[in-house]
ZAGUDO-375294 format. One line per field, with one value per residue (C-alpha): residue in one letter; x, z, y. Coordinates in pm, 1 decimal, padded with zeros to 6 digits. Layout:
BEGIN
residuo <- A:...
x <- X:...
z <- Z:...
y <- Y:...
END
This chain:
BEGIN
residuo <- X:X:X:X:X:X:X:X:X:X:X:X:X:X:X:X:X:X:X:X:X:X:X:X:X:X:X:X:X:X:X:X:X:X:X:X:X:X:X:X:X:X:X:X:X:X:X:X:X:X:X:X:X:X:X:X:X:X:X:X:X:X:X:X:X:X:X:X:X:X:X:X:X:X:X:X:X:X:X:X:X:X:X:X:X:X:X:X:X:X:X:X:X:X:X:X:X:X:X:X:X:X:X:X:X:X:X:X:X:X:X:X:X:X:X:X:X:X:X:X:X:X:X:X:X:X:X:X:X:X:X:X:X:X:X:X:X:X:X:X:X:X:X:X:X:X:X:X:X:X:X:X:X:X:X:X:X:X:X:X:X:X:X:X:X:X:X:X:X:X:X:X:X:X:X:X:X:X:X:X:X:X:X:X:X:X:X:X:X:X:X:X:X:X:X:X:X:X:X:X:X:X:X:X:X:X:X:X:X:X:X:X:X:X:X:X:X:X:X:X:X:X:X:X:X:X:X:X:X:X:X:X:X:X:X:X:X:X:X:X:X:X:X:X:X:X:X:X:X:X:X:X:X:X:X:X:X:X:X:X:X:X:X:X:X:X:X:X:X:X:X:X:X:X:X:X:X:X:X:X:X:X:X:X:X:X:X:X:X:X:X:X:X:X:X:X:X:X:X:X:X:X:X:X:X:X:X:X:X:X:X:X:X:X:X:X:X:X:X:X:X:X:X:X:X:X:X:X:X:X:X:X:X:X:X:X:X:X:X:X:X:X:X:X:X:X:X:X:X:X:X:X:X:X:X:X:X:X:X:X:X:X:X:X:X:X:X:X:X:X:X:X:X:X:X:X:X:X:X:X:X:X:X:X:X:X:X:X:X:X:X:X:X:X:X:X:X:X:X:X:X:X:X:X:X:X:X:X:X:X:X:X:X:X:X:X:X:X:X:X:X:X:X:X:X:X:X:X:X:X:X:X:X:X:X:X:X:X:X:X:X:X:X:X:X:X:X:X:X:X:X:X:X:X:X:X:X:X:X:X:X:X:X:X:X:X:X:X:X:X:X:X:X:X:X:X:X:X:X:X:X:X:X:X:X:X:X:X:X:X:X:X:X:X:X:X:X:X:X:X:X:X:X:X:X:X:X:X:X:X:X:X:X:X:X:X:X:X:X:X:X:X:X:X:X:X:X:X:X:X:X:X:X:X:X:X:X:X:X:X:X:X:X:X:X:X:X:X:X:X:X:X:X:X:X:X:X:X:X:X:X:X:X:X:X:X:X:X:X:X:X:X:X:X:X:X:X:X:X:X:X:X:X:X:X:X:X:X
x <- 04934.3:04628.8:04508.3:04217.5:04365.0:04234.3:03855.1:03819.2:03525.6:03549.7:03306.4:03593.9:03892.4:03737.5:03919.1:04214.3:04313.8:04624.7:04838.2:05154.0:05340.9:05229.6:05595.0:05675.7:05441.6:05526.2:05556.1:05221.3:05008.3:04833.2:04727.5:04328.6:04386.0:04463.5:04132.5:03944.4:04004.5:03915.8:03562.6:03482.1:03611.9:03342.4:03079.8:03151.0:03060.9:02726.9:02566.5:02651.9:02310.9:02119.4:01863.5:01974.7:01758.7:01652.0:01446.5:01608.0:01400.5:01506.9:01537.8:01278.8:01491.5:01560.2:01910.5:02110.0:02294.6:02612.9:02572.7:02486.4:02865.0:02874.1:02602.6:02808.2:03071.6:02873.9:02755.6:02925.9:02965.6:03246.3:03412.3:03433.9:03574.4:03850.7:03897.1:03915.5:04099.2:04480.6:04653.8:04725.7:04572.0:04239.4:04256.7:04301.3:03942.0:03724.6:03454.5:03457.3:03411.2:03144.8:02948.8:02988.7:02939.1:02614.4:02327.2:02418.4:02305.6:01987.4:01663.1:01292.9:01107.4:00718.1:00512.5:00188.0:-00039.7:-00047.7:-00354.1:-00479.9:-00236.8:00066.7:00345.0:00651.7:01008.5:00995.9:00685.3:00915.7:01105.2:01475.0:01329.5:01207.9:00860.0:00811.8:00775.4:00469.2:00109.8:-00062.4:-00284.7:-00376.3:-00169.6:00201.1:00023.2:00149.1:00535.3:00542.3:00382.0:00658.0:00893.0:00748.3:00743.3:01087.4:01190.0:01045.0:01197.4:01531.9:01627.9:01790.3:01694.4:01349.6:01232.2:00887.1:00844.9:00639.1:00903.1:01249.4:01208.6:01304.8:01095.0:01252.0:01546.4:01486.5:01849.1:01728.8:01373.5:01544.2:01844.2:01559.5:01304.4:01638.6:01710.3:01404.5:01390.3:01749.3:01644.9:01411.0:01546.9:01857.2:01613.7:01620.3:01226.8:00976.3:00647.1:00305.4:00050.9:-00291.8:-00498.6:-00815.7:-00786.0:-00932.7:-00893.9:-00676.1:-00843.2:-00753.7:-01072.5:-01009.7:-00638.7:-00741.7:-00980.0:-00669.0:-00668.3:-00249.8:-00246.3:-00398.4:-00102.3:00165.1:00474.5:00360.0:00447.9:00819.3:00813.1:00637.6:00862.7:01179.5:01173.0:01331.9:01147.2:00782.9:00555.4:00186.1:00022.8:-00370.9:-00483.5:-00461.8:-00064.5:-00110.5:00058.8:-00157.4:00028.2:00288.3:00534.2:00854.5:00867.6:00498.0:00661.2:00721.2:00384.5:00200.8:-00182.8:-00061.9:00173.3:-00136.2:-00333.8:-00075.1:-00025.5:-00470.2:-00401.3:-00106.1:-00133.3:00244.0:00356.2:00460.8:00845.4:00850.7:00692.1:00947.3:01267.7:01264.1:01556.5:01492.7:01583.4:01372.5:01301.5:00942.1:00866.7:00453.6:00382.9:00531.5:00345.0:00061.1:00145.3:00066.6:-00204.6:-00526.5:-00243.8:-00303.0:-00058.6:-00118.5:00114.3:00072.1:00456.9:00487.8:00310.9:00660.1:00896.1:00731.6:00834.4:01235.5:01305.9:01136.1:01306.5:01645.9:01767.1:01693.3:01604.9:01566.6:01293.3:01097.6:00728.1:00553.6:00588.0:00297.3:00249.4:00575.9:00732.7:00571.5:00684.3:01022.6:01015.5:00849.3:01119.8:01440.2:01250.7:01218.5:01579.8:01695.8:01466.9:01343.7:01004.5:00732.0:00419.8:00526.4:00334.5:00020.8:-00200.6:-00529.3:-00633.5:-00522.7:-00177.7:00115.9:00091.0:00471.2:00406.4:00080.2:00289.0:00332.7:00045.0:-00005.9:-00004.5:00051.5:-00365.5:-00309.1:-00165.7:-00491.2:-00481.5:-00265.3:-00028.2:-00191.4:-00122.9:00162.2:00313.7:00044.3:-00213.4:00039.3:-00036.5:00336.8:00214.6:-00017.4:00061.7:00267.7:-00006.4:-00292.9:-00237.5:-00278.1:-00545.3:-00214.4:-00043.5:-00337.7:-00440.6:-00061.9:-00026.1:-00372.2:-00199.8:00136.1:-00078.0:-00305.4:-00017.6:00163.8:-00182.2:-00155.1:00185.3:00134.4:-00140.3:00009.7:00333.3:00090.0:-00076.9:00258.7:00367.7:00072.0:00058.8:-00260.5:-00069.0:-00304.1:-00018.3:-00194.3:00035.6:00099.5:-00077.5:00198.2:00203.3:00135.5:00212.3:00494.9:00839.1:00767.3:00490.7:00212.7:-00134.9:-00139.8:-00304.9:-00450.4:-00292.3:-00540.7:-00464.0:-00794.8:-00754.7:-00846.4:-00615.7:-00537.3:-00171.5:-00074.8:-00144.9:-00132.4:-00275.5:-00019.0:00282.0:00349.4:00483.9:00821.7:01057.1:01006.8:00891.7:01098.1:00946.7:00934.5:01242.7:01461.4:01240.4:01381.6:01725.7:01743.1:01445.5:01468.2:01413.1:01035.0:01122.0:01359.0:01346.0:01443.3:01624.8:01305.6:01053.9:00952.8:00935.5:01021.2:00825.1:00820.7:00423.2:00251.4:00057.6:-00333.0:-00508.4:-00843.0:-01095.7:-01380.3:-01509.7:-01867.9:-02005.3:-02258.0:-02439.6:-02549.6:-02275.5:-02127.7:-01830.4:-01646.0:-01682.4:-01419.1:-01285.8:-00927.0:-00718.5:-00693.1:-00855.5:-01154.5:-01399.5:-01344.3:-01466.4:-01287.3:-01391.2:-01276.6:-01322.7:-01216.0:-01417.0:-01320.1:-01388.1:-01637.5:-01643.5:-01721.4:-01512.9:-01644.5:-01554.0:-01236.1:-00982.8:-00633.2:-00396.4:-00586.8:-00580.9:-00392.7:-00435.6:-00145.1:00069.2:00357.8:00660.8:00731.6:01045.3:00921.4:00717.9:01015.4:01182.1:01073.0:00957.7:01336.3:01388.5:01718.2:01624.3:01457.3:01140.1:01048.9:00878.3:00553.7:00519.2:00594.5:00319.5:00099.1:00195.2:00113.7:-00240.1:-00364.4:-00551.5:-00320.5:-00323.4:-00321.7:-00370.9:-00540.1:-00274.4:-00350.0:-00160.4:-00044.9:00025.8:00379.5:00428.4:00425.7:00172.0:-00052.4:-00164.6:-00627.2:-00624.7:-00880.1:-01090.2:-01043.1:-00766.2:-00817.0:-00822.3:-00791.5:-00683.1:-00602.9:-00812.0:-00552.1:-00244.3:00003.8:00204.7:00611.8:00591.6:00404.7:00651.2:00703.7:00738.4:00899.0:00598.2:00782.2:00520.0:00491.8
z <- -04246.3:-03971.9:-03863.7:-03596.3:-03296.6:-03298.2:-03083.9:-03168.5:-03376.2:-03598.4:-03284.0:-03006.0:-03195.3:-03226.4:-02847.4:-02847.0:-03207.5:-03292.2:-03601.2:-03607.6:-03850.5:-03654.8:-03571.6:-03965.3:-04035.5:-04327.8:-04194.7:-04118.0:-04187.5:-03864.5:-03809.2:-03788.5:-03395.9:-03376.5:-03645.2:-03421.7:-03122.5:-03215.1:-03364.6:-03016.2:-02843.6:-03053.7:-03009.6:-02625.2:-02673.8:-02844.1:-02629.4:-02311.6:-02357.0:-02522.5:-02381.9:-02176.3:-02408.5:-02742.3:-02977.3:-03364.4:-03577.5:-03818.1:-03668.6:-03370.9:-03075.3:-02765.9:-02732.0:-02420.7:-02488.6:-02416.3:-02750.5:-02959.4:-03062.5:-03174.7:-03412.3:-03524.3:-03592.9:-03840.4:-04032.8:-04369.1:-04226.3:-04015.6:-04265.5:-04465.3:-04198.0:-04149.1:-04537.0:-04553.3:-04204.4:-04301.9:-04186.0:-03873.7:-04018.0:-04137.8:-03789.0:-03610.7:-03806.1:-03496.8:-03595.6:-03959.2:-03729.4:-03569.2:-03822.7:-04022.2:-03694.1:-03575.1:-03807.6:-03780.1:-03369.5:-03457.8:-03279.7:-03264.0:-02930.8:-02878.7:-02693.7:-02629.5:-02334.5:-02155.8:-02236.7:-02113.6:-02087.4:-02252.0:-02299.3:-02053.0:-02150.5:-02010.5:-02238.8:-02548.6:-02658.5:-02770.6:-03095.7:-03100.0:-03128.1:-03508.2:-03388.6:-03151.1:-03223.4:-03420.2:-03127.4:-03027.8:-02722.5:-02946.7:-03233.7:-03079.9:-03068.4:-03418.8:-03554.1:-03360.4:-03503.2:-03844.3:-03873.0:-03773.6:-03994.7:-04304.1:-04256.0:-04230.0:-03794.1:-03704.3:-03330.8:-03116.2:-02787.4:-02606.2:-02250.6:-02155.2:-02265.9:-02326.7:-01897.7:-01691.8:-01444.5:-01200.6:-01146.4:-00956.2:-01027.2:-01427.1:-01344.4:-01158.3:-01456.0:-01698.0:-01542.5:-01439.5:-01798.3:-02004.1:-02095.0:-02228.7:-02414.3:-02596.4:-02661.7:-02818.9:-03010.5:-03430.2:-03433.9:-03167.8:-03320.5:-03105.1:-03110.3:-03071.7:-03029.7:-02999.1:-03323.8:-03620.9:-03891.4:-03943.1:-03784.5:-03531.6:-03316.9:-03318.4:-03213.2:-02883.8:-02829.2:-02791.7:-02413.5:-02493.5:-02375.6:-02043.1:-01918.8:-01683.7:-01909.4:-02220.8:-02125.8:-02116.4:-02370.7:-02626.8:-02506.1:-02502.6:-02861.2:-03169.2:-03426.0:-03367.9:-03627.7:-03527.3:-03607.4:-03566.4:-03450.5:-03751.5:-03753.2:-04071.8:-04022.4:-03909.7:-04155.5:-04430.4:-04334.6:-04181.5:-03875.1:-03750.2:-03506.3:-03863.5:-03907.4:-03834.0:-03794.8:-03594.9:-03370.9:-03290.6:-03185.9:-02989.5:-02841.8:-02766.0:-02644.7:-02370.3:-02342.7:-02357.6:-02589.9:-02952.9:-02883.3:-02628.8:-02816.4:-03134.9:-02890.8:-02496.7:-02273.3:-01920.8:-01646.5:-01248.6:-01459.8:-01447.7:-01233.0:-01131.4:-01551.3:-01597.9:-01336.6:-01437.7:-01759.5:-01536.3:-01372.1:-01584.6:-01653.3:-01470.7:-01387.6:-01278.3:-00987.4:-00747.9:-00759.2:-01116.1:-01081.8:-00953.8:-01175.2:-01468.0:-01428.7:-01312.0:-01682.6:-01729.3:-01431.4:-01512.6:-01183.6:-01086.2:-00747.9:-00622.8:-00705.6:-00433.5:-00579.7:-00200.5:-00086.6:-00216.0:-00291.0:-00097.8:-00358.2:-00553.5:-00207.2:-00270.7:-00621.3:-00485.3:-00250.0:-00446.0:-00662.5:-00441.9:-00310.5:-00647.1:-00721.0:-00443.6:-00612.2:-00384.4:-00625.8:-00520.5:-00215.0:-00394.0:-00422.4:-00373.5:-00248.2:-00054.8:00104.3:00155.1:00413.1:00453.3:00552.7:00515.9:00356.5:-00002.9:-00239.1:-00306.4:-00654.5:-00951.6:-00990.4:-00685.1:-00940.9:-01146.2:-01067.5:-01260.9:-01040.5:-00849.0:-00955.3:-00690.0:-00905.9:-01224.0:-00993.9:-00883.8:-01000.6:-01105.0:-01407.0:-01573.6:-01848.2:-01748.6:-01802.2:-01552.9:-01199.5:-00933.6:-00667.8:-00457.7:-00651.2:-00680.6:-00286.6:-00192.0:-00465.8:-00356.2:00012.0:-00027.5:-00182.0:00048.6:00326.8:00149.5:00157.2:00552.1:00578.8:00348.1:00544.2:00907.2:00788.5:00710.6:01019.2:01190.3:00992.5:01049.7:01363.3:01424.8:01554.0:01897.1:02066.6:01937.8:01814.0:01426.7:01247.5:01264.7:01011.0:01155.3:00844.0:00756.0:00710.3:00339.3:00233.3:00255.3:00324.7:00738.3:00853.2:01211.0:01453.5:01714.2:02064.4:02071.7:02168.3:01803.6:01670.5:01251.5:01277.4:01673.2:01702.1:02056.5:02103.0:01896.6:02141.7:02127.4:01777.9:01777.1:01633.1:01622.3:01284.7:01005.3:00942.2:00599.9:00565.6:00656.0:00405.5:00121.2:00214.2:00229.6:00101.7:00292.3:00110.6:00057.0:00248.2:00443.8:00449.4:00736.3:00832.4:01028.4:00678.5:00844.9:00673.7:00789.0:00610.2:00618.8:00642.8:00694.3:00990.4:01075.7:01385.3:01256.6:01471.6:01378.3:01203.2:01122.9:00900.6:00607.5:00515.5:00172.0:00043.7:00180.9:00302.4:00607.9:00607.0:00821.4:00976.9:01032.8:01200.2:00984.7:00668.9:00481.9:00563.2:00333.6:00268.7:00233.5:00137.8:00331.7:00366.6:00723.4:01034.1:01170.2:01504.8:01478.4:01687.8:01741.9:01800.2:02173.9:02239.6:02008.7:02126.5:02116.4:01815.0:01728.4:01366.0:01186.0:00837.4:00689.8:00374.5:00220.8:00157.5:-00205.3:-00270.6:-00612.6:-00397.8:-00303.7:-00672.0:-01017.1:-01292.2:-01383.9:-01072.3:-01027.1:-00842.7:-00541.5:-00498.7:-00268.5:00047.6:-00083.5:-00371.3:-00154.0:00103.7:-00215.2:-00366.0:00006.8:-00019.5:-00336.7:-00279.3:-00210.6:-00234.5:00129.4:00339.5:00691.2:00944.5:01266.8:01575.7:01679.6:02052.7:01957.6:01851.9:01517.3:01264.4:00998.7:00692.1:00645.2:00307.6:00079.4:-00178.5:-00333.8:-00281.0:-00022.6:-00167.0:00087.8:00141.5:00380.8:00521.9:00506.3:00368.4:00603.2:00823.1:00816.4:01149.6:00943.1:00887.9:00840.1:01118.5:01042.6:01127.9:01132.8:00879.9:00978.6
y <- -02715.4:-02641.0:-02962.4:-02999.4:-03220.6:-03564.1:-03603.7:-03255.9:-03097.2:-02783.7:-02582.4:-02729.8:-02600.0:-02265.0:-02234.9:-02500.4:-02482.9:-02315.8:-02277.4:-02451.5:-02196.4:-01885.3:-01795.6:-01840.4:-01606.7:-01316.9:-00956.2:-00773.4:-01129.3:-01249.7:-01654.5:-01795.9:-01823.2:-01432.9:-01384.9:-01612.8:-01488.9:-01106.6:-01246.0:-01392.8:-01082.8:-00888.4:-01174.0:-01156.1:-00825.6:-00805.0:-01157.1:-00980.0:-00752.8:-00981.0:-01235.9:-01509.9:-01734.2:-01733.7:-01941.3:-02004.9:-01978.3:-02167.1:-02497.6:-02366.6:-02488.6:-02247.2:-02181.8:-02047.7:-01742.9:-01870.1:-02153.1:-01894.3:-01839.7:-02181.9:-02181.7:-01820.4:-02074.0:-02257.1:-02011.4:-01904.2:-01557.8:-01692.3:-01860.5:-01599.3:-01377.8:-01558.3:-01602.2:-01238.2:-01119.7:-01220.9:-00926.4:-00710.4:-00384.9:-00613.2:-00742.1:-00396.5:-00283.1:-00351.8:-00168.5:-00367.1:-00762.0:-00582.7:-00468.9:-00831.5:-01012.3:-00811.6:-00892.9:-01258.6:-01178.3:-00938.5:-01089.2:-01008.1:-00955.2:-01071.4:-00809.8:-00946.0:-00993.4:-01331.8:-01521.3:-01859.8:-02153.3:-02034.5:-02262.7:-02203.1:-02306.2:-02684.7:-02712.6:-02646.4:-03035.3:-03022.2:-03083.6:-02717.2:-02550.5:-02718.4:-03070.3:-02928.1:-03055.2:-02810.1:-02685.6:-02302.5:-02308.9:-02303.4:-02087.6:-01796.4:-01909.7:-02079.1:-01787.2:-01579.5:-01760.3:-01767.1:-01371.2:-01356.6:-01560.7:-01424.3:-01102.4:-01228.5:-01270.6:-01597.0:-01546.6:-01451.1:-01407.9:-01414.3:-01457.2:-01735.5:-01993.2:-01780.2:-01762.5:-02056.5:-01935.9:-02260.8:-02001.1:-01760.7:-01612.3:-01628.9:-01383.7:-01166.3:-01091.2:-01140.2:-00840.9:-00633.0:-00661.3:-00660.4:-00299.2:-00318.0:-00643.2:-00475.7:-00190.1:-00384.8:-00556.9:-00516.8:-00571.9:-00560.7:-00762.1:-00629.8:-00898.8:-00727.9:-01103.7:-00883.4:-00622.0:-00785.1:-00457.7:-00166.2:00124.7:00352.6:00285.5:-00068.2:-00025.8:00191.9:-00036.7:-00331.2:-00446.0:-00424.7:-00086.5:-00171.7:-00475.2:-00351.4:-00487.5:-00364.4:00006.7:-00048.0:-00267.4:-00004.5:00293.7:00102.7:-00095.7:00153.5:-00078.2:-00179.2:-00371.4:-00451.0:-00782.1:-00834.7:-01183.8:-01329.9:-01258.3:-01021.0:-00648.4:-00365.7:-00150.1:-00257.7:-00043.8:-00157.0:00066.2:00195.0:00432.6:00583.7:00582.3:00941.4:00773.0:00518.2:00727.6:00978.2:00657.0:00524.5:00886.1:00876.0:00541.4:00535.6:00954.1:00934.7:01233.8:01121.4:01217.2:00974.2:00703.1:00805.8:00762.6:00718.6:00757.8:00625.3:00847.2:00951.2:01341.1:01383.9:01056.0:01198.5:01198.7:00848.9:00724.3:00834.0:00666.9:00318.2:00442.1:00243.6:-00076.5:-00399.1:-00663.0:-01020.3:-01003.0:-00705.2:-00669.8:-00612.3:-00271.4:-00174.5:-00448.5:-00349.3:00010.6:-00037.5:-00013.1:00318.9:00492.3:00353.3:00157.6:-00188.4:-00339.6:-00704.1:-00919.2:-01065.2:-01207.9:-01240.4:-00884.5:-00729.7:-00337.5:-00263.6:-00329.6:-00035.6:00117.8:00075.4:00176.6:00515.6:00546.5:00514.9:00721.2:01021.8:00981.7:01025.7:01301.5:01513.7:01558.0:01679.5:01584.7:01231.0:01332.2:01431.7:01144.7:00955.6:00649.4:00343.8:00378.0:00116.5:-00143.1:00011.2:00378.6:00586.6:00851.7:00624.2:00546.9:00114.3:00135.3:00373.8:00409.6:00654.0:00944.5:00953.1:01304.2:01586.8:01719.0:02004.0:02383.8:02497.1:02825.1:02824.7:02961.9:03274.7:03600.8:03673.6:03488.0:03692.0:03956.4:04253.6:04546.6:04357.7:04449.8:04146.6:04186.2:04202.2:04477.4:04669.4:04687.1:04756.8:05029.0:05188.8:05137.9:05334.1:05606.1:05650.2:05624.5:05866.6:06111.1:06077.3:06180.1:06465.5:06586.8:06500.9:06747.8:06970.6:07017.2:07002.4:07344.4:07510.3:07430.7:07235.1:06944.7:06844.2:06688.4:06363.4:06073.4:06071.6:05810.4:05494.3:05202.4:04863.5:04669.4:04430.3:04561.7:04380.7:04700.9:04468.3:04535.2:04488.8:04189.2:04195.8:03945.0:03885.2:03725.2:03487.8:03130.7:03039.6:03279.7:03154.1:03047.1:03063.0:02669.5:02724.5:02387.1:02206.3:02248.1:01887.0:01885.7:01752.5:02089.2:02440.9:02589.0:02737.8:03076.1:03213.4:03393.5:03069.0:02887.5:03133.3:03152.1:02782.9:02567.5:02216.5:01884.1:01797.3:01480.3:01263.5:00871.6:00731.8:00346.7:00280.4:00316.3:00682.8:00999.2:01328.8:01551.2:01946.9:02096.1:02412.0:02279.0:02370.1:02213.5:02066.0:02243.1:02084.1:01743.8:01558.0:01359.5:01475.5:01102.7:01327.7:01384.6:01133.3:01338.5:01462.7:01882.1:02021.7:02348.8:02395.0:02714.9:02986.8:02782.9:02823.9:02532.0:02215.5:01837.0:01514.4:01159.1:00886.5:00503.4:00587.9:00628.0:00938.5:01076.8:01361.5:01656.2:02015.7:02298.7:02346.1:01957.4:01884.3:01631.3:01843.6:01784.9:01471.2:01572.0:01801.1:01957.9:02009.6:02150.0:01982.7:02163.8:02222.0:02391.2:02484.5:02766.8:02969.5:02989.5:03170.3:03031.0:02906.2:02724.1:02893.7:03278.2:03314.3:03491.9:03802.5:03724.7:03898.7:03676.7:03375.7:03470.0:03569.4:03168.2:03024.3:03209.7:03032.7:02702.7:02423.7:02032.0:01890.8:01605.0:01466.2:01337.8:01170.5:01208.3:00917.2:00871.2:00785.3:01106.3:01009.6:01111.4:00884.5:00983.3:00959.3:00795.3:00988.8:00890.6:01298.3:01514.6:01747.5:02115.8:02394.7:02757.0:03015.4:03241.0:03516.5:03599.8:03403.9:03661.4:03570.5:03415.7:03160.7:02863.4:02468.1:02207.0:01889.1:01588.1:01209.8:01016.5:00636.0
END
């Protein structure tokens, strides 16, 4: 007969107890220890991604993960596991434990914003969150609580006291793993403390949508039900990502496309549109603006509150090592107190990410001739007219002893572009000599596109860039912007908080500033991203307006990015001869 060993309790012999007859056993018919011993296997299992803490809400006390197999123990659902599990091929039926041991496990996330003196976990007694004066400040967790509870979860979670924020070794596994949280969660409840009816305008109106954490939290939770302040559900059904008037408002609210609200999968693809997801959210530390987006990229990095926007910094930067993405570069605003090349925050991609390919003429329909197309098709005719009528002359003999007419233009059939030997000449950059490596001209460039950027051990970046000495520079107190004149590009403005140095082109300082063009690999494949392009589209690509930015030479050698208050929009003068090339300009 099982008997439990004296000074032990039913919980303690779920380890220690064994059955005396398990040798004796019949054929194919396993003992309780064996049963036992697969249910905690599978328990193991399912706690290992769930919250380190949870409150239950039926007796309201916080438990720690690791004590929530015990109260399994208790629960008739055991029992009757092990009334049921007798023999091996019962046993061998993993999938069966899980599915009976898994609802008794399913808990409720809070997603709400933090408001006022919220209760933290040392505020909540052993005697749980029901023995709490009834006061505003614990409305929020009993009604938490409550909700679960009435639709059937033993377990819930909310932030402010499910966090001992004491350990620091706790916050960092709990913001590492909050996205997974929630998205293991069987409900997600969304507080909205300031919507008091059921309408669309009052739900975009819901300062939810502009906290930090509540991104990740929305994108990552299956099952979603919204609660107004007074705790009653915006909608009745069970699942309001089901729900097409809500999903559109949620979609006019966040401006995250509906099939990413239905079902996201976190991954760096596309990392310029989810930040600009973030953009209008505000956090109440300056390092969640990067914490609070781990979750949606997919990786995880240490958690150090006292560092400030570097931490968005190094967010960026793992980013772009993963990715290679040169829109990352394309930004406004203040820039990190860790390189000028990185924005300080995700409100620096307000911007959509600049045209590079849209603008091309490859893109329009096949019977409309490009401006290109047109003026090299008029070109080989009328070069074909001169040759026709220089044979001519030849045979009947009119020939002068003149030379023939000779083309002058590029071995590519393009329209001839004059190179002229003045000082000022559009792409010589004569005075730029003291850049550190020779240029990549265009045809290297298609043959083999470099990276858009390298990072550097000592937090520099190497970046590639069509490079255009600024020429000219002054201040217009109207506008209240800096008009400028570069080599070889059409005169442009930028806004600044800076105090630039103004100057003429008679009286420039040389290479002080430089205007230049970020490599974007994008410009040197089709449409597919897999075929490279002819050298006439790519100098027809590199003559459309372009994105660029203000760099100072530094007398390092090194160059520092002009934060702008606009992005910079400039063009070429010309179509860029294929002499024209990148130089790579070390970003600190």
């Amino acid at each position: 007969m099982f008997r439990i060993p004296d000074g032990q309790s039913s919980v303690e012999s779920f380890y220690t107890a064994r059955d005396d007859r398990e040798d004796d056993l019949p054929p194919g018919r396993v003992s309780k220890q064996q049963v036992k011993q697969a249910i905690q296997d599978v328990a193991d299992s399912i706690l290992r991604d769930m919250p380190l803490r949870l409150l239950n809400t039926e007796d309201g006390k916080i438990y720690a993960r690791s004590a929530l197999i015990t109260k399994f123990e208790e629960s008739e659902r055991f029992r009757s596991i092990l009334r049921l599990t007798t023999t091996k091929s019962a046993l061998e039926q993993k999938q069966y434990i899980f599915e009976v041991v898994k609802p008794f496990f399913e808990y409720t996330m809070l997603s709400h914003r933090w408001e006022g003196d919220e209760p933290g976990f040392k505020d909540i007694p052993q005697e749980g969150v029901y023995t709490l004066s009834t006061t505003p400040r614990f409305d929020k967790v009993r009604n938490l609580c409550d909700k679960a509870r009435g639709r059937k979860f033993r377990w819930a979670w909310i932030d402010t006291c499910c966090i001992d924020q004491g350990s620091s070794a706790e916050v960092q596994k709990s913001i590492s793993s909050m996205f997974s949280w929630y998205r293991g969660s069987a409900l997600t409840i969304i507080y909205l403390s300031d919507v008091v009816e059921s309408s669309s305008q009052a739900l975009l109106l819901s300062e939810w949508f502009r906290r930090g954490w509540t991104l990740q939290e929305l994108l990552a939770a299956k099952v979603i039900r919204l609660y107004k302040k007074d705790w009653t559900p915006f909608s009745p059904e069970s699942n309001h990502k089901d729900v097409a008037e809500i999903l559109v408002a949620l979609e006019s609210a966040t401006g995250i496309q509906k099939s990413y609200l239905k079902f996201y999968s976190p991954s760096v693809e596309h990392p310029r549109m989810k930040l600009r997801w973030a953009r209008n959210r505000v956090t109440k530390e300056k390092e969640d603006e990067a914490y609070c987006l781990m979750g949606i990229f997919g990786f995880t990095m240490s958690v150090t509150y006292g560092e400030g926007d570097q931490a968005f910094s190094r967010l960026l930067m793992e980013i772009m090592r993963r990715t290679g993405d040169a829109t990352l570069l394309d930004w406004i605003g203040q820039p990190s107190t860790l390189n000028s090349c990185l924005p300080s925050s995700p409100s620096c991609f307000s911007n959509a990410p600049f045209a590079t390919t849209e603008m091309c003429f490859d893109g329009l329909p096949h019977p409309v001739l490009s401006f290109a197309l047109a003026a090299k098709v008029v070109y080989v005719f009328k070069k074909a007219i001169r040759r026709a009528r220089n044979s001519s002359r030849v045979r009947d003999g009119h020939n002068t002893g003149q030379e023939l007419s000779v083309d002058r233009s590029d071995d590519d059939g393009a329209p001839h572009i004059p190179r002229t030997t003045s000082s000022q000449s559009i792409f010589s950059l004569r005075r730029s000599t003291s850049l550190p490596f020779e240029g990549i001209p265009l045809a290297r460039l298609l043959e083999k596109p470099p990276w858009p950027y390298t990072l550097n051990a000592e937090i520099h970046i190497t970046v590639p860039c069509f490079v255009h000495e600024v020429l000219s520079l002054y201040f217009t107190p109207v506008s209240g912007s800096y008009s400028c004149r570069a080599d070889g590009i059409r005169p442009f403005s930028l806004v600044t908080s800076e105090t630039l140095e103004t100057f003429t082109p008679d009286h420039h300082p040389s290479s002080r500033y430089l205007l230049a063009r970020t490599w974007d690999p994008r410009l040197s494949y089709d449409s597919s991203n897999v075929y490279h392009i002819t050298m006439p589209l790519l100098r027809q690509r590199l003559k459309n307006q372009f994105f660029a930015i203000l760099l100072e030479h530094r007398r390092d050698g090194r160059f520092r990015r002009v934060s702008t208050g606009e992005r910079i929009v400039a063009e070429l003068e010309r179509f860029p001869p294929q002499t024209y090339g990148v130089r790579f300009l070390h970003l600190q």
